[in-house]
DSSP file (Angstrom, degrees, kcal/mol; ACC not computed):
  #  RESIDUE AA STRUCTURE BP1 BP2  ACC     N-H-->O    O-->H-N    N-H-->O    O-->H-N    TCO  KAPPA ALPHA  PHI   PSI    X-CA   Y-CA   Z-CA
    1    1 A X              0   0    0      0, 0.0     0, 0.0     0, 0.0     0, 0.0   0.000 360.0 360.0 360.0 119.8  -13.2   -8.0  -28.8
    2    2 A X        -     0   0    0      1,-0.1     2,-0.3     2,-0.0     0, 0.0  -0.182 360.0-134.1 -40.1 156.7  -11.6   -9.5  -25.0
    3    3 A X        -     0   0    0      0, 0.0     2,-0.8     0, 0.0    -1,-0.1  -0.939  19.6-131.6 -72.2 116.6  -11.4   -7.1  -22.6
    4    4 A X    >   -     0   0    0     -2,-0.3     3,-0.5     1,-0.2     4,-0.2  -0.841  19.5-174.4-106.9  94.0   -7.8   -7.4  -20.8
    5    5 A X  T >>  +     0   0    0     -2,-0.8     3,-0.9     1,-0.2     4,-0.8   0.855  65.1  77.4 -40.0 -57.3   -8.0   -7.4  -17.3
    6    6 A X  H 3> S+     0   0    0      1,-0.2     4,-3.0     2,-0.2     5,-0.3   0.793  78.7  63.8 -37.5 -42.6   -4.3   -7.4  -16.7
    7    7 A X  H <> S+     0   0    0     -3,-0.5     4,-3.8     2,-0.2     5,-0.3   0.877  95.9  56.5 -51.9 -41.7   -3.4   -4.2  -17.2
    8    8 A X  H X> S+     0   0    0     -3,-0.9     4,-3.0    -4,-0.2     3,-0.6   0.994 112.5  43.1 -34.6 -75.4   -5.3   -2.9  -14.6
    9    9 A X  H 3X S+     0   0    0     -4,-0.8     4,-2.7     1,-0.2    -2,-0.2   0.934 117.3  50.5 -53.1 -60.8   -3.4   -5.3  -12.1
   10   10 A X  H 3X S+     0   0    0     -4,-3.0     4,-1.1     1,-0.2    -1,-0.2   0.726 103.4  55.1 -37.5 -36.9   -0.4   -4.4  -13.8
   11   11 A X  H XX S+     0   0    0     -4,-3.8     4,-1.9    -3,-0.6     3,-1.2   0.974 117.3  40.1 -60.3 -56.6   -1.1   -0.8  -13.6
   12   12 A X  H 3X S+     0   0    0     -4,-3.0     4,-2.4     1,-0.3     5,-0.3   0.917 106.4  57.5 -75.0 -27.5   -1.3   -1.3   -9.9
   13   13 A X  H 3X S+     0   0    0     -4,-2.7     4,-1.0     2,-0.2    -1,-0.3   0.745 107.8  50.5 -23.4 -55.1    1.1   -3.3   -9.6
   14   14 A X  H << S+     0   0    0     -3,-1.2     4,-0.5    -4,-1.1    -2,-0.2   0.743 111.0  48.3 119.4 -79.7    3.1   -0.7  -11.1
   15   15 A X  H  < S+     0   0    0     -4,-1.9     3,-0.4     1,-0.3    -2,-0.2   0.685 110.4  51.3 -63.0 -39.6    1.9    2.2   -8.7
   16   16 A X  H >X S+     0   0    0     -4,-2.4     4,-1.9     1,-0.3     3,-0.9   0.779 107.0  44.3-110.9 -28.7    2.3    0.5   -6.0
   17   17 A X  H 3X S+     0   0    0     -4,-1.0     4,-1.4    -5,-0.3    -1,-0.3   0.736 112.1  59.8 -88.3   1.9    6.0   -0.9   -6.2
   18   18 A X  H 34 S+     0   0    0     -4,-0.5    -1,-0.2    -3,-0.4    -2,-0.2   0.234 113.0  40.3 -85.4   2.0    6.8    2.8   -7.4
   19   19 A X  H <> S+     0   0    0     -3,-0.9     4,-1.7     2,-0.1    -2,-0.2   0.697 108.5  53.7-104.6 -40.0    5.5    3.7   -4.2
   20   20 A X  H  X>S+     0   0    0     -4,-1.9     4,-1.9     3,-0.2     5,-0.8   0.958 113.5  49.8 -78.0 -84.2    6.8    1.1   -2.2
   21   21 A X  H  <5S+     0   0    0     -4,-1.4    -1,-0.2    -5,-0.3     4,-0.2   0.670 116.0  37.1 -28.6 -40.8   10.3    2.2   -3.6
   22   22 A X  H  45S+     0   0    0      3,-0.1     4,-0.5     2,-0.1    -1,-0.2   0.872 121.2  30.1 -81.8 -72.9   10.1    5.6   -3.1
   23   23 A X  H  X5S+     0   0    0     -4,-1.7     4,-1.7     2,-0.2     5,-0.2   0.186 105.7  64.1-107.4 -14.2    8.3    6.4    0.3
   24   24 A X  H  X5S+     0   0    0     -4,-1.9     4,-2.9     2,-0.2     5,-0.2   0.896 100.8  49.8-101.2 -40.8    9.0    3.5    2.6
   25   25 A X  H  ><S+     0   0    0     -5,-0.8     4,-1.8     2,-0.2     5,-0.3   0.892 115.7  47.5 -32.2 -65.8   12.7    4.0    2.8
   26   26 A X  H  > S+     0   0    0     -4,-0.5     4,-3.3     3,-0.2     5,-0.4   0.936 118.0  40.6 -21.0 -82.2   12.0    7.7    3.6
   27   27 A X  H  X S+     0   0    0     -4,-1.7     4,-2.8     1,-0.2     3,-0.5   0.969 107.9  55.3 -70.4 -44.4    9.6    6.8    6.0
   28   28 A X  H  < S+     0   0    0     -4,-2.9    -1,-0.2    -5,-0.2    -2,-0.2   0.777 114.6  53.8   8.0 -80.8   11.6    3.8    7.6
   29   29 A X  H  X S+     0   0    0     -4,-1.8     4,-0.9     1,-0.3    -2,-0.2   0.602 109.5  40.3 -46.5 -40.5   14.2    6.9    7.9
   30   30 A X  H  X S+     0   0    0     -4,-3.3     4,-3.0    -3,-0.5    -1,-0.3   0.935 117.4  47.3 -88.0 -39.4   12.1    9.2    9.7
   31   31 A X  H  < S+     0   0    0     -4,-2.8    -2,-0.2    -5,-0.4    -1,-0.2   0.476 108.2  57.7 -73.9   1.4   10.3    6.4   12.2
   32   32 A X  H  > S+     0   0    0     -5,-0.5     4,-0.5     2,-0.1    -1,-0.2   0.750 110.4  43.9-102.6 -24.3   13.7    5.3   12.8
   33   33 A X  H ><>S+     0   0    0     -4,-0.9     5,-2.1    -3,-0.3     3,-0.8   0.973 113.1  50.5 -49.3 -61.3   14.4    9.2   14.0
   34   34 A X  T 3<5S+     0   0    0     -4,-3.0     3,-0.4     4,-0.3    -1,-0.2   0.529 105.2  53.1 -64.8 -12.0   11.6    9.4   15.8
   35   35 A X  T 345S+     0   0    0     -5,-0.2    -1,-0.2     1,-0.2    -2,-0.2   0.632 106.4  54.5-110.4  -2.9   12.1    6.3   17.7
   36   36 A X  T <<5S-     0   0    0     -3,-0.8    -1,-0.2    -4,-0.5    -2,-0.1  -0.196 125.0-101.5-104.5  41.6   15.8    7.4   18.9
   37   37 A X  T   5S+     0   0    0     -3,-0.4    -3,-0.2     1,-0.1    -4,-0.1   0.551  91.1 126.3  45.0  22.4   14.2   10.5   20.2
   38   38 A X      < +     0   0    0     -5,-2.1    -4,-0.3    -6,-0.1    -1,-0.1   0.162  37.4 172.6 -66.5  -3.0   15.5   12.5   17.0
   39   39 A X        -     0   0    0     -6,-0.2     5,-0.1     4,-0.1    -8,-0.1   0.273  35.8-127.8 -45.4 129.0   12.1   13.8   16.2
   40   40 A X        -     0   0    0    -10,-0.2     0, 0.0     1,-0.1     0, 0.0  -0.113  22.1-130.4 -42.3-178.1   11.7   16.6   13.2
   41   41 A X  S >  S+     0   0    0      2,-0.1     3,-1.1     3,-0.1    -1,-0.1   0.565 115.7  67.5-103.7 -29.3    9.6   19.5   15.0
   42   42 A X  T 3  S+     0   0    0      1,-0.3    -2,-0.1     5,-0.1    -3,-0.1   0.704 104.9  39.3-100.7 -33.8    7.6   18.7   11.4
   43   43 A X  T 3  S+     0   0    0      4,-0.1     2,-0.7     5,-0.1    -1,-0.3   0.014  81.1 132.1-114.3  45.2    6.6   14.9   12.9
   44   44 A X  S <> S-     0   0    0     -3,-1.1     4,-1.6     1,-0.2     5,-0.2  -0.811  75.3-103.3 -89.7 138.3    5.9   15.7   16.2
   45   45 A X  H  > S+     0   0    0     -2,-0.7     4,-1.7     2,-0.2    -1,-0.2   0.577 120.8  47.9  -8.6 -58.5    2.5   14.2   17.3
   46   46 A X  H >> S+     0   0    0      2,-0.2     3,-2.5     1,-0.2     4,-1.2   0.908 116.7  45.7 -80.0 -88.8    0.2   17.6   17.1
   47   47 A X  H 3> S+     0   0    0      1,-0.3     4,-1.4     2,-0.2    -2,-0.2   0.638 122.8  38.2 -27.5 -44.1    1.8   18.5   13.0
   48   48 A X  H 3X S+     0   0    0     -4,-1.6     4,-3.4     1,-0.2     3,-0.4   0.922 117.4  48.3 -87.1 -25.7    1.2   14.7   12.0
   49   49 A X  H <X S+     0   0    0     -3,-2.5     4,-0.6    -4,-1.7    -1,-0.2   0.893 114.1  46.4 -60.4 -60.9   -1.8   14.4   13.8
   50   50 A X  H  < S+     0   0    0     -4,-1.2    -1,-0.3     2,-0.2    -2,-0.2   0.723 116.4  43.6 -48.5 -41.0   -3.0   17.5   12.2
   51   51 A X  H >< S+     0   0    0     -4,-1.4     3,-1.0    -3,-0.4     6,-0.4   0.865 111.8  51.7 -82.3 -37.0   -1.9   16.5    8.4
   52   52 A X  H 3< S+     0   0    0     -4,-3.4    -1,-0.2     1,-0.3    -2,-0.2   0.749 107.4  55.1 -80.3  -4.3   -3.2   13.0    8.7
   53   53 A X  T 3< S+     0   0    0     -4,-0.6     2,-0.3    -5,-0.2    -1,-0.3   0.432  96.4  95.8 -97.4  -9.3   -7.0   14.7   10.0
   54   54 A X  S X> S-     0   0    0     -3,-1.0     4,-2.2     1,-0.1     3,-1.0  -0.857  91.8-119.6-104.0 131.4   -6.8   16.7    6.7
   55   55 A X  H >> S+     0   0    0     -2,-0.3     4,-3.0     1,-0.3     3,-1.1   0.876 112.6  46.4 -66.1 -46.1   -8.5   15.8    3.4
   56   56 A X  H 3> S+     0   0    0      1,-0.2     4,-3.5     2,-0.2    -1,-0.3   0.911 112.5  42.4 -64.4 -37.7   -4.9   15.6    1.7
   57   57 A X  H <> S+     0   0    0     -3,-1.0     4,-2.1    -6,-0.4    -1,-0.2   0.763 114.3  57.5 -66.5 -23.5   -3.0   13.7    4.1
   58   58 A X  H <X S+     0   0    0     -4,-2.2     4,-0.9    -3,-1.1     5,-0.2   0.879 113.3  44.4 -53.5 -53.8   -6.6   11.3    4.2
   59   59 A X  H  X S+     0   0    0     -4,-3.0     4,-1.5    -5,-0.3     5,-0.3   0.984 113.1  44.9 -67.3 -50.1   -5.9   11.0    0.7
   60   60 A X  H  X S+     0   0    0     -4,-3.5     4,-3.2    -5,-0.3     5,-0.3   0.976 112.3  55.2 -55.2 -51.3   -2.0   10.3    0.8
   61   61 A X  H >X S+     0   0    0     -4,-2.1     3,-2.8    -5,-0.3     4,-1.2   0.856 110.4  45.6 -24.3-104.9   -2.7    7.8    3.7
   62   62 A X  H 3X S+     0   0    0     -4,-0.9     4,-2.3     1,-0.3     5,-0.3   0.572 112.5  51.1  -8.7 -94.2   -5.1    5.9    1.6
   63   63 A X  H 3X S+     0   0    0     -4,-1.5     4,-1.3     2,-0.2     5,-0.3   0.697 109.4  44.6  -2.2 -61.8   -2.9    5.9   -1.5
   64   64 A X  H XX S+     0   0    0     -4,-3.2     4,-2.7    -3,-2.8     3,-1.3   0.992 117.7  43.9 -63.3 -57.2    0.3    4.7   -0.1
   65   65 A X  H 3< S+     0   0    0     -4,-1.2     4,-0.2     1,-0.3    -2,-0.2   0.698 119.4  44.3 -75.9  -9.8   -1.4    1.7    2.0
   66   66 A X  H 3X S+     0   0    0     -4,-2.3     4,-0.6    -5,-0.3    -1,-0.3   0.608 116.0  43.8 -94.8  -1.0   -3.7    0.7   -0.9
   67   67 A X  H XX S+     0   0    0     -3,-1.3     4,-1.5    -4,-1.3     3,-1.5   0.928 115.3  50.5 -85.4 -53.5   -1.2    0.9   -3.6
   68   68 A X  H 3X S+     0   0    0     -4,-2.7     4,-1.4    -5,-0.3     5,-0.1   0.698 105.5  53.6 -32.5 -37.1    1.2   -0.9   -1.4
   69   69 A X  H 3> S+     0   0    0     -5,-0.3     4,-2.0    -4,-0.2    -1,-0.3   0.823 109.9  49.2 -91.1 -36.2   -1.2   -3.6   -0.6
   70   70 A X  H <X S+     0   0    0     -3,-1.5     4,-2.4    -4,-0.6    -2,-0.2   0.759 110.4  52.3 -83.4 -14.1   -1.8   -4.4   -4.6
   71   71 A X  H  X S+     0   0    0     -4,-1.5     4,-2.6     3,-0.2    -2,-0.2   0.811 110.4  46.1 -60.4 -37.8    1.8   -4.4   -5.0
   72   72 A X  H  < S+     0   0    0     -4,-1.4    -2,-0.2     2,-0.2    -3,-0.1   0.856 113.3  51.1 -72.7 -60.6    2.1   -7.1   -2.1
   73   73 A X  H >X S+     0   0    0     -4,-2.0     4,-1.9     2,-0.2     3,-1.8   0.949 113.1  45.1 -47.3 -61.4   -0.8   -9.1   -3.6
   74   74 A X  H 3X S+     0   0    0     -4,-2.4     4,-1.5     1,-0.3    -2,-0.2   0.948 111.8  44.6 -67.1 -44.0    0.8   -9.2   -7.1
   75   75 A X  H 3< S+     0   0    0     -4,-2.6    -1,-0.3     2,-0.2     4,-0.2   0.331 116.4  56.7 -88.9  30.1    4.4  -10.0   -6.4
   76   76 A X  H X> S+     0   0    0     -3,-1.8     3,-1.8     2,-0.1     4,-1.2   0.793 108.5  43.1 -81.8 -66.3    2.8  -12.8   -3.9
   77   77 A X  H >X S+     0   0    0     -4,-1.9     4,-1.3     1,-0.3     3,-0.7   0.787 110.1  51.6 -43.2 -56.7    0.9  -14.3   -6.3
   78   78 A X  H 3X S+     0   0    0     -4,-1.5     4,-2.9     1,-0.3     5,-0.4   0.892 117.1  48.4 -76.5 -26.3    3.9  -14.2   -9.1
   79   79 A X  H <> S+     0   0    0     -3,-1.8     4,-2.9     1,-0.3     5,-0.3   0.987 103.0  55.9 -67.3 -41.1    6.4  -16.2   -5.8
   80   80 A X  H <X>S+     0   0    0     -4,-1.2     5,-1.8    -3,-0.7     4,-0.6   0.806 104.5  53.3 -71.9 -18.0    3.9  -18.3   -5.3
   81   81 A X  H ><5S+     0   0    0     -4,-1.3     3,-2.2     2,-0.2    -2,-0.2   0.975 113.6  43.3 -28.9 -82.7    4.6  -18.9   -9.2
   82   82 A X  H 3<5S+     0   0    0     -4,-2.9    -2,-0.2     1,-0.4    -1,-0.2   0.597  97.8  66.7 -57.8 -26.3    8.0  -19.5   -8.6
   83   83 A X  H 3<5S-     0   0    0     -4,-2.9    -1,-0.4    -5,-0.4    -2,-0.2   0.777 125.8 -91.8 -71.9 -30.8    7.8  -21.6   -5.7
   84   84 A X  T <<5S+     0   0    0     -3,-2.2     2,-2.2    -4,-0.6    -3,-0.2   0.354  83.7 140.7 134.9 -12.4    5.9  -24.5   -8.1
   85   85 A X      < +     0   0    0     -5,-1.8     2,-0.7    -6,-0.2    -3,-0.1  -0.197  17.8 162.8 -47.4  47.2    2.7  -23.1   -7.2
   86   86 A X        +     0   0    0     -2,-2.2     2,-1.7     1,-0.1     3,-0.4   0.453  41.6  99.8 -79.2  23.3    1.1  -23.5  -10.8
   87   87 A X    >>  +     0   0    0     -2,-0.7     4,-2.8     1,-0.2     3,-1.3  -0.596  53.8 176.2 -94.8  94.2   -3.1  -23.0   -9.9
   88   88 A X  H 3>  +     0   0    0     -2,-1.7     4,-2.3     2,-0.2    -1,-0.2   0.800  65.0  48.9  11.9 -61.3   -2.4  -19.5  -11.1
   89   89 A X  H 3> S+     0   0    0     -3,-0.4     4,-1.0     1,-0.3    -1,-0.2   0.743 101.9  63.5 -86.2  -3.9   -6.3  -18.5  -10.8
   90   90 A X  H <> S+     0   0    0     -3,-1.3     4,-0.7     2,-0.2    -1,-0.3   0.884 108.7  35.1 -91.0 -36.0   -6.7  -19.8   -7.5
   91   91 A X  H >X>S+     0   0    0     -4,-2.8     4,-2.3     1,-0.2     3,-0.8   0.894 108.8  62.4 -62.5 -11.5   -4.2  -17.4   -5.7
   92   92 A X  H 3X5S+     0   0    0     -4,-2.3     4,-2.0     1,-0.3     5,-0.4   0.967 107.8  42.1 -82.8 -48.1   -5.0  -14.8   -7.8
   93   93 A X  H 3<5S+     0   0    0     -4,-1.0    -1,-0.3     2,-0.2    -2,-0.2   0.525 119.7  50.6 -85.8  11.8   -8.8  -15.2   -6.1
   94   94 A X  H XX5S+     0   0    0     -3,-0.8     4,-1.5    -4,-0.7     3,-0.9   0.817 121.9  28.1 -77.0 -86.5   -6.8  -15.7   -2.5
   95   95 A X  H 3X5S+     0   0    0     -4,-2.3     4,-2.1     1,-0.3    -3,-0.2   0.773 118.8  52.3 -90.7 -27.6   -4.6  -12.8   -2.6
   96   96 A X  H 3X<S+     0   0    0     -4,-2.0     4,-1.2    -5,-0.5    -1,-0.3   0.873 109.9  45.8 -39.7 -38.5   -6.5  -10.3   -4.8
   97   97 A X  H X>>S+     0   0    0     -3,-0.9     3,-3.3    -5,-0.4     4,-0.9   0.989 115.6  57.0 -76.3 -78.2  -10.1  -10.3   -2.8
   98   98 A X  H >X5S+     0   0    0     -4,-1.5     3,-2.3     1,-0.3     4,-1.4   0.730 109.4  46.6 -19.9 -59.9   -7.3  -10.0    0.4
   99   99 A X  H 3X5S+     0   0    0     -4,-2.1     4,-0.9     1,-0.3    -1,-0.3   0.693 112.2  44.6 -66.1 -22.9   -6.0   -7.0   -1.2
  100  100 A X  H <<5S+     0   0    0     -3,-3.3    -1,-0.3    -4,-1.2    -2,-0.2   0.091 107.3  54.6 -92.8   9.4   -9.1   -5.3   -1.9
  101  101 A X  H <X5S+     0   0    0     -3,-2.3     4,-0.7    -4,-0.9    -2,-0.2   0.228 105.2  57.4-136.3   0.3  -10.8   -5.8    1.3
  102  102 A X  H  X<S+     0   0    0     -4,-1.4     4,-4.1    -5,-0.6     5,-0.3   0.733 111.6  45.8 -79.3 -34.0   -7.5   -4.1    3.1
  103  103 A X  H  X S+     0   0    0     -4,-0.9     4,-1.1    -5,-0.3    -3,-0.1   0.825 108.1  55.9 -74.5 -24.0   -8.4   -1.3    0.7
  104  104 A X  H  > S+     0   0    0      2,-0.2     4,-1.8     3,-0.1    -1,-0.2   0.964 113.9  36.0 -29.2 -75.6  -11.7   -1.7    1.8
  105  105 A X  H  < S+     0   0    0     -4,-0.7     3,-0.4     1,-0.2     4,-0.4   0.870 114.3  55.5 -69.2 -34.8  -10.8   -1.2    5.6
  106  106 A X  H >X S+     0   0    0     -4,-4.1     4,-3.3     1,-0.2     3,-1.6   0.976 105.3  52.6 -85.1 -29.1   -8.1    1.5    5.0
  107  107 A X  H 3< S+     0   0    0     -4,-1.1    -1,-0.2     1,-0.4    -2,-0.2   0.753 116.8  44.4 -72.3 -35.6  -10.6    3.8    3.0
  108  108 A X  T 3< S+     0   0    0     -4,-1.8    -1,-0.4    -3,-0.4     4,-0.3   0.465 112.2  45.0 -84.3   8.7  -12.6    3.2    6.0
  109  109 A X  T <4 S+     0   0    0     -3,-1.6    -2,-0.3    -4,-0.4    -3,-0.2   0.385 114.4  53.8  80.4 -62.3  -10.0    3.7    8.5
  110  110 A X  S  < S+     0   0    0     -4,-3.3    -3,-0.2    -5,-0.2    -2,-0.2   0.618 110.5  44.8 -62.1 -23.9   -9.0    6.7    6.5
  111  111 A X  S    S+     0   0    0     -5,-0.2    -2,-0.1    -4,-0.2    -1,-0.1   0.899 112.5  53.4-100.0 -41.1  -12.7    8.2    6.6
  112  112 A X              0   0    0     -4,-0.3    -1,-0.2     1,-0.3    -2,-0.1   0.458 360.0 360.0 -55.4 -21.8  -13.1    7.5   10.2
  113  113 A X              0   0    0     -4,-0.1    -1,-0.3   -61,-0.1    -2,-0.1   0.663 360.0 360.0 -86.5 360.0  -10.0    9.3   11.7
């Protein structure tokens, strides 16, 4: 019996544009406060500083920018589709590996802070 690798990508796929949807308007929305001197007292420097230094805000970090980043990967790959692009298996071994050695770096990035 195959194994079916796709689902996986598809899962993250998945995750990641439901993430991508979600949480970057919001944050857009709030960095667009914070950069017209509107800042919450909630994103002020010491609070975020403090949440992102904390194992859950480590963990949310992580999460957004590596789901985000497999989201990125897959719907490259499927434009590059659409653009006429047909060696299928070579972007897929371009922009996957890409995407997995940003998850690489933010997990270390994340551990490091």
């Amino acid at each position: 019996m195959a194994i079916a690798k796709k689902s996986v990508v598809w899962g993250l796929f998945a995750v990641g544009g439901t993430v991508a949807a979600f949480l970057f308007p919001a944050l857009i929305a709030l960095f667009l406060l914070v950069a017209i001197g509107q800042v919450p007292d909630g994103l002020q420097y010491n609070n975020f500083s403090a949440f992102v230094s904390g194992w859950f805000g480590k963990i949310a970090l992580f999460l957004v920018i590596s789901f985000a980043l497999w989201h990125s990967a897959h719907r490259l790959r499927v434009v590059f589709h659409d653009f006429g692009v047909r060696k299928d298996k070579f972007v897929a071994m371009v922009v996957y590996p890409i995407a997995a050695l940003g998850t690489v770096l933010t997990a270390w990035y994340v551990y490091a802070i």
